[in-house]
N, C-alpha and C positions, 0 to 999 in steps of 0.2 A: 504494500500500500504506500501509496504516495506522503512525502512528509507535507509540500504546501498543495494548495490547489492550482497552481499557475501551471506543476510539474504534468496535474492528469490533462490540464486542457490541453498542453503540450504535445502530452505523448495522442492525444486526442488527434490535434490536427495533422501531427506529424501523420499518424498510421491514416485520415483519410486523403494526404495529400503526397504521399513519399514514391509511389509512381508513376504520378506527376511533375514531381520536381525532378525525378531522376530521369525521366524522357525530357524534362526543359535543359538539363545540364547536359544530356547524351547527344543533345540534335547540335549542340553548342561547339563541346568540345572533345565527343566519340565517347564510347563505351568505357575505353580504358582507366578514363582519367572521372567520370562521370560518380562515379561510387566514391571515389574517395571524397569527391568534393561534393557529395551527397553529406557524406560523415562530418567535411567540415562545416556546413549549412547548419547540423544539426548541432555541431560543439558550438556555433556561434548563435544559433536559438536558444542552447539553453544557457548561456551567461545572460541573454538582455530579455530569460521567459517574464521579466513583469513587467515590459512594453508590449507581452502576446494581448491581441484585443478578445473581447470574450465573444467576442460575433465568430460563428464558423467560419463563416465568407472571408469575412476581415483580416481571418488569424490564417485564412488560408492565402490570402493574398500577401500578407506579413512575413508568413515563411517564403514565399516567392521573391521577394525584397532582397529577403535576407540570403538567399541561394543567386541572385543577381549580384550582392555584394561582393560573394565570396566568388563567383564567376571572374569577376572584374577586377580584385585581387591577383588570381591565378593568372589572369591575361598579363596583368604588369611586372609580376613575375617571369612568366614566360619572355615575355619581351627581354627585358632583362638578362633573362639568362644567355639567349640569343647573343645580345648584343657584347654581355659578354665573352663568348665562346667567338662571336667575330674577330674581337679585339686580341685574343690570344691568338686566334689560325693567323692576323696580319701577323703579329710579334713574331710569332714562329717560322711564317715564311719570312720574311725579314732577316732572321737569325740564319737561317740554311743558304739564301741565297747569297749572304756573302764571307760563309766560310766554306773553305773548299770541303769536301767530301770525305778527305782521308786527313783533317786538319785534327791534333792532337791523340791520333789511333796509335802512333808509337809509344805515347807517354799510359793513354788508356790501358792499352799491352802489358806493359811494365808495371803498373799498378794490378791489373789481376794475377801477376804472377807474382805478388807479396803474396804473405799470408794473411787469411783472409781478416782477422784483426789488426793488422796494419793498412793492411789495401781500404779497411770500413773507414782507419784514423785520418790517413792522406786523405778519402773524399770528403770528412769531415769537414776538417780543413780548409780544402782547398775549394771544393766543386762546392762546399755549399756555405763557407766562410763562416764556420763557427772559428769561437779561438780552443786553443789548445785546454784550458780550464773548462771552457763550457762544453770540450768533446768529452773531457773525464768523465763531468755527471751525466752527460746521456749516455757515455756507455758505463755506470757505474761501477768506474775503478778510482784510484786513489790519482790525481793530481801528478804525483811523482813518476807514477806508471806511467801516464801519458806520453810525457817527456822524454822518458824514457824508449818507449817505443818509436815516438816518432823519428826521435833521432836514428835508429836503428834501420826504420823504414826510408829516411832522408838519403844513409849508406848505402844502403840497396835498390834506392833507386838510383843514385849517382853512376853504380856499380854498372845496372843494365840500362842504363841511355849512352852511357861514354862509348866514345865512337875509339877505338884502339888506333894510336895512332903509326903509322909504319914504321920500319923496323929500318934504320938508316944505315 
């Protein structure tokens, strides 16, 4: 049993108007996405159930409102994420077209043939510019460790990039 009464007229209107709203959100934005944003209709009905009007009609037009709102949310959303997802494919074309193709693969190379806790520290480091302190606590070792390794890994990459130089 319900605790107020805003909750029965609620679930009232909802159950005489819920596949209605769900064919007005499915013609809108397809089937896929239709259900969810049925559910969010309903999470946003019942936070503002005591603006539900007591008239069927009314309360049925009210949930329709209120599934329009949440429509026109998801739309600016959607936009959004679009425009988004634009902005990163330019950056990224951007970024490929003017490095050459085989640009940085001998150093790549030389870093996966560390081991593979050193090879994790160097891209720490380097490819994603933490410092040597804040690589310690994400890989939760001791400060001194780090150091320690890195240098280690600094040798051995020195070791397999050096080009040998001829023998005179």
């Amino acid at each position: 049993m319900s605790r107020h009464p805003e909750d029965a007229l609620l679930l009232a209107a909802f159950e005489a108007s819920a596949s209605d709203l769900l064919a007005y959100l499915s013609r809108r934005v397809g089937p896929d996405d239709a259900a969810d944003l049925l559910s969010e209709t309903m999470v946003v009905a019942w936070r503002r159930v005591r603006r539900l009007p007591d008239d069927p009609e009314r309360a049925r037009m009210w949930l329709f409102g209120v599934a329009r709102g949440t429509l026109l949310n998801h739309s600016r959303g959607e936009r959004r994420r679009w425009a988004l997802a634009d902005r990163i494919r330019s950056h990224v074309s951007q970024e490929l077209s003017t490095a050459p193709a085989d640009a940085g693969a001998e150093v790549r190379d030389a870093i996966s043939r560390l081991d593979p806790d050193l090879a994790e520290l160097v891209r720490l480091v380097h490819w994603d510019g933490f410092s040597l302190t804040d690589a310690a606590e994400l890989l939760g070792v001791p400060a001194s460790t780090v150091r320690g390794r890195y240098q280690r890994a600094k040798v051995e990459l020195r070791a397999a990039l050096s080009v040998e130089a001829p023998l005179a």
